[in-house]
C-alpha positions as semicolon CSV with decimal commas, in nm:
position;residue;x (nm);y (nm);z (nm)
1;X;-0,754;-0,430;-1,252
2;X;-0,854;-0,095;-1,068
3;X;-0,561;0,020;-1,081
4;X;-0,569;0,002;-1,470
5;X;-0,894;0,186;-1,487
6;X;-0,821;0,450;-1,214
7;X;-0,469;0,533;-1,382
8;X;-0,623;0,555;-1,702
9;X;-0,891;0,791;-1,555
10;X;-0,584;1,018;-1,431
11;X;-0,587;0,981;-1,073
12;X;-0,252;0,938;-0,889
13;X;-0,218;0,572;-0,790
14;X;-0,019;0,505;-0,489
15;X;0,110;0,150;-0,468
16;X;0,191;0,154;-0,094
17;X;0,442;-0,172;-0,043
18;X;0,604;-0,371;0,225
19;X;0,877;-0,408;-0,033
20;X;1,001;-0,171;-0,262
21;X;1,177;-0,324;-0,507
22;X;0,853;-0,534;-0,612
23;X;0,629;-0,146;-0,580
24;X;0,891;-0,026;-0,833
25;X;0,857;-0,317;-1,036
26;X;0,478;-0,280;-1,012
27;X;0,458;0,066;-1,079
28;X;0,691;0,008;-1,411
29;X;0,441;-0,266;-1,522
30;X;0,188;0,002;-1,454
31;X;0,371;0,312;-1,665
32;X;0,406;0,020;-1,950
33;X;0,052;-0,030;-1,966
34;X;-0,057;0,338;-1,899
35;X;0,156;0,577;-2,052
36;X;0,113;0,897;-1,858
37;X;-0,017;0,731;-1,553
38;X;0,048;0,933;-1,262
39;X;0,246;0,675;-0,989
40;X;0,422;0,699;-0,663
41;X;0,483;0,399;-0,457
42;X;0,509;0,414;-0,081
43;X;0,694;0,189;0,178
44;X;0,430;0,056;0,431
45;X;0,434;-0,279;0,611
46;X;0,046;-0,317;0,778
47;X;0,212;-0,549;1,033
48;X;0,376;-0,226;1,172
49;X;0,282;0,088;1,395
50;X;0,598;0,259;1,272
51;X;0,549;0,202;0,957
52;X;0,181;0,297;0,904
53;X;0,228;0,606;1,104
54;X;0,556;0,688;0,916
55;X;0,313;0,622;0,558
56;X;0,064;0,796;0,690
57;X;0,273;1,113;0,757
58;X;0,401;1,129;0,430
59;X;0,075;1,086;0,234
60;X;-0,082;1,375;0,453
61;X;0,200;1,545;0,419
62;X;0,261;1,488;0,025
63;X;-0,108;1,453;-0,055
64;X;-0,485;1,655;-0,059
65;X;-0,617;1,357;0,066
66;X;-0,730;1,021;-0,056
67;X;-1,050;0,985;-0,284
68;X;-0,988;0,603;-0,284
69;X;-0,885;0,349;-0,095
70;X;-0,809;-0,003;-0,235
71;X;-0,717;-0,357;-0,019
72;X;-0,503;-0,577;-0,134
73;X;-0,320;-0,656;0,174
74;X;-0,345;-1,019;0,373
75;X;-0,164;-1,340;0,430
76;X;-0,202;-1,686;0,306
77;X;-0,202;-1,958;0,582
78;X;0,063;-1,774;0,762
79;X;0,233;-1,953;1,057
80;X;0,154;-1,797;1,398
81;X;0,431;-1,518;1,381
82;X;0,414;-1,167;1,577
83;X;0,445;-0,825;1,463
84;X;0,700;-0,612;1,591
85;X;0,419;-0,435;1,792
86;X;0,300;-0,789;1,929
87;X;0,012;-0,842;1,712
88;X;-0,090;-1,167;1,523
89;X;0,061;-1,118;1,199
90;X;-0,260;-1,214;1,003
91;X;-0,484;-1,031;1,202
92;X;-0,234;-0,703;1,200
93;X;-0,222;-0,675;0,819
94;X;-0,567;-0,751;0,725
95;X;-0,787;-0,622;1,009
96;X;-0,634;-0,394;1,283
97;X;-0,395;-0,225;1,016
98;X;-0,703;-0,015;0,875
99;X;-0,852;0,048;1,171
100;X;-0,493;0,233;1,290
């Protein structure tokens, strides 16, 4: 529950998603439980180049950096599958995403 204690605190949370819909969702669970919490939630999908450059533009962009950085990303006994890049999909979301 970091995310509780570091919205409580008053730092901006950003809930960066591969799907919106379930960051909104998130981030309204979030407001419930924190009223005044400061939220934004950002589209990014770890299993693409595109996408983490296109996150990372915004946040630089929108942001005065980041203070910290929480993990949550990874895949449960995926398949073999490929990213769009070409990149084992387990390996591209929870090791060579970060180190993009």
């Amino acid at each position: 529950m970091t995310w509780l204690l570091s919205a409580g605190a008053g730092a901006l949370v950003i809930l960066a998603v591969r799907n919106l819909d379930k960051g909104i969702a998130a981030a309204d669970r979030i407001a419930e439980a924190t009223p005044g919490a400061k939220l934004a939630v950002q589209r990014l999908d770890l299993g693409s180049l595109q996408s983490i450059r296109a996150a990372a533009d915004v946040m630089r962009t929108q942001q005065n950096g980041i203070d910290l950085l929480i993990n949550n990303a990874g895949l449960m006994n995926p398949t073999r599958s490929l990213t769009t890049d070409g990149f084992e999909s387990q390996l591209a979301s929870t090791i060579s995403a970060t180190l993009r």
